[in-house]
C-alpha positions as CSV (number, residue, x, y, z in Angstrom):
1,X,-24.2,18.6,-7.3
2,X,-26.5,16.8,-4.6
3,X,-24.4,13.3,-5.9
4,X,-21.3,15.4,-5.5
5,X,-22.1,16.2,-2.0
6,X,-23.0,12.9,-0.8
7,X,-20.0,11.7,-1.8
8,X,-18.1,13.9,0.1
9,X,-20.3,13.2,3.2
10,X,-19.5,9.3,2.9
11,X,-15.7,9.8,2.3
12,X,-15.7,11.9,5.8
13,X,-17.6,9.1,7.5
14,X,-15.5,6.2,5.6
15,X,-12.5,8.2,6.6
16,X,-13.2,8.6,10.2
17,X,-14.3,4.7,10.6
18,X,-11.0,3.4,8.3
19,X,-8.7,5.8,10.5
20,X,-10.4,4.3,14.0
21,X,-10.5,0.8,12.8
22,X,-6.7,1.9,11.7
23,X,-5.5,2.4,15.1
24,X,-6.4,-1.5,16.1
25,X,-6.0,-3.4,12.8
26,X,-3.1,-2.7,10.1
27,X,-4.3,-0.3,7.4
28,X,-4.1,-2.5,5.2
29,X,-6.3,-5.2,6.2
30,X,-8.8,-2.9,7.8
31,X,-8.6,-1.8,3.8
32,X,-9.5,-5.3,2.8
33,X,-12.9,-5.4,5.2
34,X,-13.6,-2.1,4.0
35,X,-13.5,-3.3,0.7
36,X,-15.2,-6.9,1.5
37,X,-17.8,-5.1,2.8
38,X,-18.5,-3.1,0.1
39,X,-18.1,-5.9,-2.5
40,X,-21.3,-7.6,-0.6
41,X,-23.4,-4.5,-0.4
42,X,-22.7,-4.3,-4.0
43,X,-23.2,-7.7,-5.0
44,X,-26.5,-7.8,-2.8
45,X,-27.8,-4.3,-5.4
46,X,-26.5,-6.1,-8.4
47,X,-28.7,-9.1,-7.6
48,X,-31.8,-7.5,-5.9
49,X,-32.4,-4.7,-8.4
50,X,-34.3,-5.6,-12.0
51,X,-32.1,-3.1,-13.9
52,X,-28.8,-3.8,-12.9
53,X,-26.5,-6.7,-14.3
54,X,-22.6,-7.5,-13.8
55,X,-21.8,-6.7,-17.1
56,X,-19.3,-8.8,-17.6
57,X,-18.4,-7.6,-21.3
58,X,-18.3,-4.5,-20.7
59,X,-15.3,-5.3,-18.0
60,X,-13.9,-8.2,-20.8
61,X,-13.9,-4.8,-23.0
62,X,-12.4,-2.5,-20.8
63,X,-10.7,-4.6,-18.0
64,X,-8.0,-1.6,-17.3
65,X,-11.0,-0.1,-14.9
66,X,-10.7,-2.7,-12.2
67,X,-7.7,-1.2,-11.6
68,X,-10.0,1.3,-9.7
69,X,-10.0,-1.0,-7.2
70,X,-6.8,-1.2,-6.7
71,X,-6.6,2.9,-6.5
72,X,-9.4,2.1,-3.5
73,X,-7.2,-0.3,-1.7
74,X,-4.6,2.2,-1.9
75,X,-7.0,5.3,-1.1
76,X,-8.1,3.2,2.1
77,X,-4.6,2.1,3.3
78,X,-3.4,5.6,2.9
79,X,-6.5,7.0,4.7
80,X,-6.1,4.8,7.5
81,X,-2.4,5.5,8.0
82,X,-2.8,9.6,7.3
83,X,-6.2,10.0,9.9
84,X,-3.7,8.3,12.7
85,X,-1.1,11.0,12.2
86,X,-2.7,14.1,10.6
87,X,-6.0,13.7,12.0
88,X,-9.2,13.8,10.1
89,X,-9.5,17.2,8.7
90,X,-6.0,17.6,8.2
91,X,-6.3,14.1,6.3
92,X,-9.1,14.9,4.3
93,X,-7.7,18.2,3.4
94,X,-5.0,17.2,1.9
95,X,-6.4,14.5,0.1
96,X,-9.2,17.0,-1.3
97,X,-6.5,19.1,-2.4
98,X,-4.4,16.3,-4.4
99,X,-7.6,14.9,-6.2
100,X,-8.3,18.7,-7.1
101,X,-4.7,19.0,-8.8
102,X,-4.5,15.5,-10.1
103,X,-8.1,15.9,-11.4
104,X,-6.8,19.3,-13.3
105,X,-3.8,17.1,-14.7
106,X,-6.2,14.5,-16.0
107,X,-8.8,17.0,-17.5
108,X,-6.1,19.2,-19.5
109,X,-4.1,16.3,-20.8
110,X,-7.4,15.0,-22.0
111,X,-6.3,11.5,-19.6
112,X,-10.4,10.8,-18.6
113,X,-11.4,11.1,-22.4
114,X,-11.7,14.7,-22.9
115,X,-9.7,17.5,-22.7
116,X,-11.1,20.6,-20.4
117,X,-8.6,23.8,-20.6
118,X,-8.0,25.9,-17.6
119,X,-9.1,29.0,-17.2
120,X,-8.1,31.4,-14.7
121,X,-11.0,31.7,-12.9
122,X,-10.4,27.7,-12.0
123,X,-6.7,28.1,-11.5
124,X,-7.7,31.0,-9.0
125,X,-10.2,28.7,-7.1
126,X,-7.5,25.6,-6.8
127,X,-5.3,28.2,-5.7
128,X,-7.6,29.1,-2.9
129,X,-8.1,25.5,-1.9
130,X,-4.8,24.6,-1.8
131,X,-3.9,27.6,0.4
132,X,-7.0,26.2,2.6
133,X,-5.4,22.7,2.5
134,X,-1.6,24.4,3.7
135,X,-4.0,26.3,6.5
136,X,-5.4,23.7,8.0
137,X,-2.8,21.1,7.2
138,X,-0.2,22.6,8.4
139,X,-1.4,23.1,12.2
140,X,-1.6,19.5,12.5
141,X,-4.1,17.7,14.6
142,X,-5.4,19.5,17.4
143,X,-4.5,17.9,20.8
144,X,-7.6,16.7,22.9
C-alpha cells in the first residue's frame, strides 16, 4: 500500500512537470528527456548498488517487456498533451479511471498471468471512481 501510494504521489508530480515542460517543448520530446533522465538515474542504481545487475537474460528471455517503454513514451506524450487542455486533475482523473478499467480487463482475462474474477463489491467501487473521474472531468479546468 505505502509503494502504491508513492507511486501515485510521483505520477502527480511527473505529471505536473511533463504538462509544464509541455507547454514550451513538443510532448514528445519533453517525453524523450523525461525518459533520458530516468534511463541515467537508473543506470546510476544499477551500477552503484551491490545487488542489482542488468539482467540481460532475463530481457533475452522475455524481450516483449521493453515494450513497457514504449507504453511510457506514450503515457508521457499523452500526459503532456492532456495536462495542457484538461488540466491536471482533470488529466490525472481520467487517466486513473482508464488504468482502473483496463487493469479490470487484464486481471479477468487472465492477460498479466492470472486471472482475478470480479466481484460486485469491486465493480461497485470502479463504478464509484469512474463517476468521480465524469465529476471532475467533465467541469474542465478551472480558469485562474
Amino acid at each position: 500500500m505505502i509503494a502504491a501510494i508513492a507511486a501515485g504521489t510521483l505520477i502527480a508530480i511527473q505529471s505536473a512537470i511533463i504538462g509544464a515542460w509541455g507547454q514550451s517543448l513538443h510532448p514528445f520530446t519533453a517525453a524523450v528527456w523525461v525518459h533520458l533522465g530516468g534511463l541515467v538515474f537508473g543506470v546510476v542504481g544499477v551500477l552503484v548498488a551491490p545487488r542489482l545487475g542488468f539482467e540481460l537474460t532475463a530481457v533475452r528471455q522475455a524481450p516483449w517487456g521493453l515494450l513497457a517503454g514504449v507504453a511510457g513514451m506514450l503515457l508521457v506524450t499523452g500526459i503532456a498533451v492532456a495536462v495542457g487542455g484538461l488540466g491536471l486533475a482533470s488529466t490525472l482523473a481520467v487517466v486513473t479511471g482508464v488504468q482502473l478499467i483496463v487493469g479490470f480487463a487484464l486481471e479477468v482475462t487472465g492477460v498479466v498471468g492470472r486471472s482475478v474474477a470480479l466481484d460486485p463489491v469491486r465493480v461497485g467501487g470502479a463504478l464509484l471512481i469512474v463517476a468521480g473521474v465524469y465529476v471532475v472531468a467533465s467541469r474542465g479546468p478551472v480558469a485562474g
